[in-house]
C-alpha positions as a Python dict, from the first residue, in 0.01 Angstrom:
ca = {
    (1, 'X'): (0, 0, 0),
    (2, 'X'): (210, 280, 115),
    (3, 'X'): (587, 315, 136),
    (4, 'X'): (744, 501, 427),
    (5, 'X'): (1118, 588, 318),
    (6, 'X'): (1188, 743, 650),
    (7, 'X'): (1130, 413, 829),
    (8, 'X'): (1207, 171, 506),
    (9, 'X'): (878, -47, 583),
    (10, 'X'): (536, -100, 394),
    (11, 'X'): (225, -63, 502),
    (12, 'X'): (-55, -220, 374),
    (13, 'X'): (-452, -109, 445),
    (14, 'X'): (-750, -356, 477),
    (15, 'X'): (-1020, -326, 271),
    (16, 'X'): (-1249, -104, 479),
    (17, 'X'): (-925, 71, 564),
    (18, 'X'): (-883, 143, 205),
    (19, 'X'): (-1213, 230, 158),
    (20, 'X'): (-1177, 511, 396),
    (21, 'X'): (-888, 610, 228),
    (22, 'X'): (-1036, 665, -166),
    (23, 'X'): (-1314, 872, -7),
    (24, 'X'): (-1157, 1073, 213),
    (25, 'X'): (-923, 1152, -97),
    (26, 'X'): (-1174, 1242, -334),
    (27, 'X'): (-1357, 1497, -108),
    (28, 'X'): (-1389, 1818, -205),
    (29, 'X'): (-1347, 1958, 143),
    (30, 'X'): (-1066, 1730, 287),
    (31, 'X'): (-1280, 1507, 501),
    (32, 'X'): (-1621, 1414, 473),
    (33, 'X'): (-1869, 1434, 687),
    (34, 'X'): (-1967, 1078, 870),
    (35, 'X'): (-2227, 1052, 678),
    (36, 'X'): (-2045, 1073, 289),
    (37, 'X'): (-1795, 824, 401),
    (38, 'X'): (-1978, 590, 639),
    (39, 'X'): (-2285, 383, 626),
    (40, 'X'): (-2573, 431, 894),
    (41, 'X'): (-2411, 244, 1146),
    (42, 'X'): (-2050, 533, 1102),
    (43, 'X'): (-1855, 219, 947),
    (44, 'X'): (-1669, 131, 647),
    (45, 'X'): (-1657, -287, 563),
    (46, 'X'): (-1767, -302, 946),
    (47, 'X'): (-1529, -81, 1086),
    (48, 'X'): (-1539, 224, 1220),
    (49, 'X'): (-1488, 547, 1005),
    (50, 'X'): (-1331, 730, 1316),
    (51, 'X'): (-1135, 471, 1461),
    (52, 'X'): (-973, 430, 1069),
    (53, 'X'): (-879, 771, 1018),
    (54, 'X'): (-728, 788, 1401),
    (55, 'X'): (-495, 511, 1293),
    (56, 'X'): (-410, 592, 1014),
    (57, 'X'): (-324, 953, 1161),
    (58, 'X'): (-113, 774, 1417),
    (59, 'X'): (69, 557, 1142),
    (60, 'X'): (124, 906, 1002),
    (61, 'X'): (-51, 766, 673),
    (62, 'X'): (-306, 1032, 764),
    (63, 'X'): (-289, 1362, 798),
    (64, 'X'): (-497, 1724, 896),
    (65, 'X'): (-216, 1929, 845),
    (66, 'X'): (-258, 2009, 427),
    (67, 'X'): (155, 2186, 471),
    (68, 'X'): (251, 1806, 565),
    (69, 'X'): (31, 1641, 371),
    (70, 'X'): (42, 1558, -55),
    (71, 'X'): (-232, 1451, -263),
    (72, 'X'): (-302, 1062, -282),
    (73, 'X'): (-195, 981, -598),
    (74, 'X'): (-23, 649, -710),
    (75, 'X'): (262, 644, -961),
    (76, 'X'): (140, 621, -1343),
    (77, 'X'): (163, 340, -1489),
    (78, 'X'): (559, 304, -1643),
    (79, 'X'): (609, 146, -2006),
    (80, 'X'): (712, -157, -2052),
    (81, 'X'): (869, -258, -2399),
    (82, 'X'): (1162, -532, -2373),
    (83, 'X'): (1469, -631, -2217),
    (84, 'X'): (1811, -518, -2251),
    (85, 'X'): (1947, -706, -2513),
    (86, 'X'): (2297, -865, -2426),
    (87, 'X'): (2601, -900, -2628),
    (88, 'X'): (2573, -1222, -2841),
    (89, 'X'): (2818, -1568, -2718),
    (90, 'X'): (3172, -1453, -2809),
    (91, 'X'): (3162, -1093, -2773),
    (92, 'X'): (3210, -852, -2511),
    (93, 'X'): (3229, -479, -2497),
    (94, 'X'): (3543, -308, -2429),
    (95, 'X'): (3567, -289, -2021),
    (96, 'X'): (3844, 3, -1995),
    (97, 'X'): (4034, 111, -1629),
    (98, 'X'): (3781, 425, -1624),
    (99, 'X'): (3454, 134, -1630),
    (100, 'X'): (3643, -66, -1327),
    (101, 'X'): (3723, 249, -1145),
    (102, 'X'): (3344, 378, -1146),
    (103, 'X'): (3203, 71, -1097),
    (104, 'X'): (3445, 44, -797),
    (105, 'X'): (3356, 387, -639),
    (106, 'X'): (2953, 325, -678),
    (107, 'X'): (2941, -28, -519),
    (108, 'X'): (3106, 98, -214),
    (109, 'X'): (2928, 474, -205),
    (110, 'X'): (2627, 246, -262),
    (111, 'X'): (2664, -4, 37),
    (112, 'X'): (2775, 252, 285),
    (113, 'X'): (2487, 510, 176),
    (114, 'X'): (2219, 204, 257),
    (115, 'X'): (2397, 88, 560),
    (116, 'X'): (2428, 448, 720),
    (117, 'X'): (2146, 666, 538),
    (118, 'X'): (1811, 627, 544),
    (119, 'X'): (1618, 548, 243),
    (120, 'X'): (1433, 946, 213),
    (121, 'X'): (1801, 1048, 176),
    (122, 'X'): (1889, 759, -102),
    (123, 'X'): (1565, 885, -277),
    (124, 'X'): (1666, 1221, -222),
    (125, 'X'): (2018, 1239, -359),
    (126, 'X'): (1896, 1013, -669),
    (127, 'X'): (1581, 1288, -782),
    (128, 'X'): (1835, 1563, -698),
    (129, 'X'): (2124, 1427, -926),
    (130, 'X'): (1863, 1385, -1206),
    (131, 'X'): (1711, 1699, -1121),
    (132, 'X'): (2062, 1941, -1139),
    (133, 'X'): (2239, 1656, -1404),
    (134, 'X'): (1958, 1518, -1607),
    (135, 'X'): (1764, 1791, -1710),
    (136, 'X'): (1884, 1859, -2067),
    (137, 'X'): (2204, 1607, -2059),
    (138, 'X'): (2262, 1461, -2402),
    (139, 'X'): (2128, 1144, -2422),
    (140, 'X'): (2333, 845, -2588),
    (141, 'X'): (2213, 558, -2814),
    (142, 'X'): (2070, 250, -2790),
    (143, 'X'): (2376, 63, -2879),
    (144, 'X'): (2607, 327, -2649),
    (145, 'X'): (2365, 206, -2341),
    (146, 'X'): (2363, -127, -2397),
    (147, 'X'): (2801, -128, -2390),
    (148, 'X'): (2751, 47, -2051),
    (149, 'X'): (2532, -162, -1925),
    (150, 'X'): (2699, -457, -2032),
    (151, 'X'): (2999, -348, -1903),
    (152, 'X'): (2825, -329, -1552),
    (153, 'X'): (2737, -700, -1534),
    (154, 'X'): (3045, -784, -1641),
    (155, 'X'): (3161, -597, -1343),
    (156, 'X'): (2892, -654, -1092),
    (157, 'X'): (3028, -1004, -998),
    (158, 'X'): (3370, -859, -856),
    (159, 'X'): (3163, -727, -593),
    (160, 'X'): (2795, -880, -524),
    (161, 'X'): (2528, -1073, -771),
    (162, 'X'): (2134, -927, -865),
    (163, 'X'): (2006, -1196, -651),
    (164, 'X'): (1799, -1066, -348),
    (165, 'X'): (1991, -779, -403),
    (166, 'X'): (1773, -577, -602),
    (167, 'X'): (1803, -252, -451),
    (168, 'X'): (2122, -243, -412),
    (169, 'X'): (2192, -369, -789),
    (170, 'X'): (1992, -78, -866),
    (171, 'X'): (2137, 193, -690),
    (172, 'X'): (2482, 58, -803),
    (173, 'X'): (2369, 66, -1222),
    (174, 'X'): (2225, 432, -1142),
    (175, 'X'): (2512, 575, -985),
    (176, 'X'): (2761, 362, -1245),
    (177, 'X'): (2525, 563, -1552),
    (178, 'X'): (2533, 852, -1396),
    (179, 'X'): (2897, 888, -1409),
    (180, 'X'): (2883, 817, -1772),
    (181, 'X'): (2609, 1102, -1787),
    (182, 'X'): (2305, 921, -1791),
    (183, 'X'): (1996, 910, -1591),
    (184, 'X'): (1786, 650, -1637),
    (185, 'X'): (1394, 552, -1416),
    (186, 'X'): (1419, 414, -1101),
    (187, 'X'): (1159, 212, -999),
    (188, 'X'): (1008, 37, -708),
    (189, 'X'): (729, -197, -728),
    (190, 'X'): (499, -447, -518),
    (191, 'X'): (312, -728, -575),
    (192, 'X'): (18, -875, -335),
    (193, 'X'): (-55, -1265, -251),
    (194, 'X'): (193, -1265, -97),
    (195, 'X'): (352, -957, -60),
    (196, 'X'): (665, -887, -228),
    (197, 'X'): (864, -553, -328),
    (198, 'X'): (1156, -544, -607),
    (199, 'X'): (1353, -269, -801),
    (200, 'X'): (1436, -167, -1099),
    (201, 'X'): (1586, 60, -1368),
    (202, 'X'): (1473, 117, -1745),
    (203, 'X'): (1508, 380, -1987),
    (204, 'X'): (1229, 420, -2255),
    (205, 'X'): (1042, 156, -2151),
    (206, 'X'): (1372, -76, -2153),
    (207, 'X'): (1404, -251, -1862),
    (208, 'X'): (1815, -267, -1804),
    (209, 'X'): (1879, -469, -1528),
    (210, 'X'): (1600, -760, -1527),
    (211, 'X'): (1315, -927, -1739),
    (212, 'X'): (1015, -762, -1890),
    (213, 'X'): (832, -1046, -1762),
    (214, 'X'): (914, -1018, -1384),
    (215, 'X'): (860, -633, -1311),
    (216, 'X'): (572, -634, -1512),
    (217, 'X'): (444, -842, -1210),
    (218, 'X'): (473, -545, -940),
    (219, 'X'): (317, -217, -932),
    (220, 'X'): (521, 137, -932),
    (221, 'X'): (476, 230, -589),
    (222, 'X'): (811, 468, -635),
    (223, 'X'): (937, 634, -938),
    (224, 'X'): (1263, 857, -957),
}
């Protein structure tokens, strides 16, 4: 399964398409010869070895050019501990004119950036903020994060709900932390039979704006 952020679309390989794939990538000399990644007949599963890699070079999955190209690597696997833990029945964290006005300005930076940006840029911006920001900020505790994140729900019905909104709910909580100086994971997963992608953002194995038990259901495909 392969994620193209320039086009926002997943692509998914067939078997002997995949097949292709893990050998070409663990050649020594880029790609084999027909006869290291083919059976007798030049084919993979039944399909042809050449006609593969010629699609896959046209779906720009595939590439000969190694200054384009990366390594095939998927994400490692991220930890997964527990859930957020809310504020018990009767309590509520302090939600101050500073919360409402960040919360404010990262919904709407969030819904114009993913109506009028592509998704490379969202990615972009979000490794570069925790690349110039992150590196080195003081963290906060447990019990500081939870307040903020609290906070956030609290506020995140003023302008949209989680539901089917995963991305966005995402991109909203990291841009809301990040104005309180924090930078946690960002990650994108998918699930097979049937297909289905989701998003999601933890913090030392913490998973801050869902259940444990749901994203442990997809695989990373994207981790910022």
């Amino acid at each position: 399964m392969f994620l193209d952020l320039r086009a926002d679309r997943y692509s998914c390989l067939a078997p002997g398409e995949s097949e292709v794939v893990r050998r070409l990538a663990g050649s020594d000399r880029g790609r084999p010869g027909r006869d290291e990644t083919a059976g007798l007949d030049g084919s993979v599963g039944g399909v042809d070895v050449d006609q593969i890699v010629e699609s896959l070079a046209a779906a720009d999955i595939l590439t000969p050019d190694p200054r384009r190209g990366r390594p095939l690597a998927a994400p490692p696997p991220v930890a997964l501990s527990s859930d957020m833990v809310g504020y018990p029945l009767g309590r509520a964290p302090e939600i101050r004119a500073g919360h409402v006005a960040r919360f404010l300005a990262a919904a709407s930076a969030t819904a114009a950036r993913l109506r009028w940006r592509s998704l490379v840029d969202v990615v972009a911006r979000v490794r570069d903020r925790k690349r110039r920001r992150g590196d080195g900020a003081p963290g906060i505790g447990p019990d500081q994060l939870r307040e903020l994140v609290e906070v956030y729900k609290r506020l995140r019905p003023l302008m949209f709900t989680s539901r089917d909104h995963c991305l966005h709910d995402s991109l909203v909580l990291l841009d809301f932390l990040a104005a309180h100086g924090q930078f946690p994971l960002w990650v994108v997963g998918v699930r097979m039979g049937p297909f289905a992608a989701h998003s999601w953002v933890q913090h030392d194995g913490v998973v801050l704006n869902d259940a444990v038990a749901n994203v442990a259901r997809f695989t990373p495909i994207l981790m910022v």
